[in-house]
C-alpha positions, 0 to 999 in steps of 0.5 A: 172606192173600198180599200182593204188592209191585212189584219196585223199583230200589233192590230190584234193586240191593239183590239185584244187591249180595247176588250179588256179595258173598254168592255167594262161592264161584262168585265167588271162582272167577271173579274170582282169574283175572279180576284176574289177567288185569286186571293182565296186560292193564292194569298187569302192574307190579304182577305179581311178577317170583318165583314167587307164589301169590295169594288172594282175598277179599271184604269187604262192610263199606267205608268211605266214600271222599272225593276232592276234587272241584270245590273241595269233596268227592265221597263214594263208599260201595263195595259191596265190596271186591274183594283179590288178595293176592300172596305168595311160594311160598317165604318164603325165596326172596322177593325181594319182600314180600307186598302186596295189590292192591284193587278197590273196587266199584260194583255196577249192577243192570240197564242204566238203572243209571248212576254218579252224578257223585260216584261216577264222581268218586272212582272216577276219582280213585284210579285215577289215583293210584300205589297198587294200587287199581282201582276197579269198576263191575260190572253185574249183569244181572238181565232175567228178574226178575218184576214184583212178588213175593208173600209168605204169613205162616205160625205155624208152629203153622198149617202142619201141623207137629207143634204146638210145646211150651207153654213160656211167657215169663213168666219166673217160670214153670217150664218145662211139664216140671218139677212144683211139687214138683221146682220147690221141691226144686230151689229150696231145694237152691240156698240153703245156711247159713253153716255149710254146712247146708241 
């Protein structure tokens, strides 16, 4: 029997998470020019003055940040983080060593999505410290999403497959392909004496 379930916030903002940390490739495509750009635009201190080549990489287990924040202290868990690495062509040739520069991020799905006041509060206060870290928001727009989805369980055994072996779980059972003679062969056959006889 199908059941339906309404499309709520917390899942759009759940499925606006997943693309932008599980759609790595497409991504990683976008966003290794985008900062590059970024940088260029906003803080071209941080591009190499050599010749660099540049990776990029997502990670999607952050830990929390805290900031001072009106005499106590703003929490912010980012979704991901973003990192540009910029290292050398030729490690012999360096006239600087490799750093990375990072962009944690805020993922909001759709456009009634805001900051909260301790988000905006951390966010605010690492960009304005002196270390190569920019902090995100990045909204995800998710307009043509149904209002509720539906979903229909199914045994596998149910649907027409070819019905899968009787093996059971009961542990002190032998699996369906061995008889009870080749069970008790294949048990004393594992047992020796001390003086090496069966």
């Amino acid at each position: 029997m199908p059941a339906e379930f309404d499309i709520t916030a917390s899942l759009k903002g759940a499925l606006g998470e997943t693309l932008l940390t599980e759609h790595k490739t497409a991504i990683r495509e976008y966003f290794a020019d985008w900062y590059t750009a970024d940088l260029e635009a906003n803080n071209p201190e941080w591009i190499p003055d050599t010749a660099y080549r540049t990776s990029f990489d997502i990670d999607g287990n952050i830990v929390r940040m805290r900031r001072p924040f009106n005499g106590d202290f703003a929490t912010w868990y980012p979704d991901a983080l973003y990192s540009l690495r910029f290292e050398s062509v030729r490690r012999d040739s360096a006239s600087f060593e490799a750093y990375t520069v990072e962009y944690p991020i805020e993922v909001k799905t759709g456009q009634s999505s805001e900051l909260s006041d301790n988000q905006r509060a951390v966010m605010a206060t690492i960009e304005q410290q002196e270390i190569p870290v920019f902090p995100l928001r990045i909204r995800v727009d998710v307009a043509d999403l149904p209002d509720s989805f539906s979903i229909v369980p199914n045994r596998i055994q149910h649907i027409g497959d070819t019905p899968l072996p009787n093996y059971s779980t009961d542990s002190t059972r032998s699996p369906p392909s061995e008889t009870k003679q080749e069970v008790e062969t294949r048990s004393l056959s594992s047992f020796k004496t001390t003086d090496g006889e069966q």
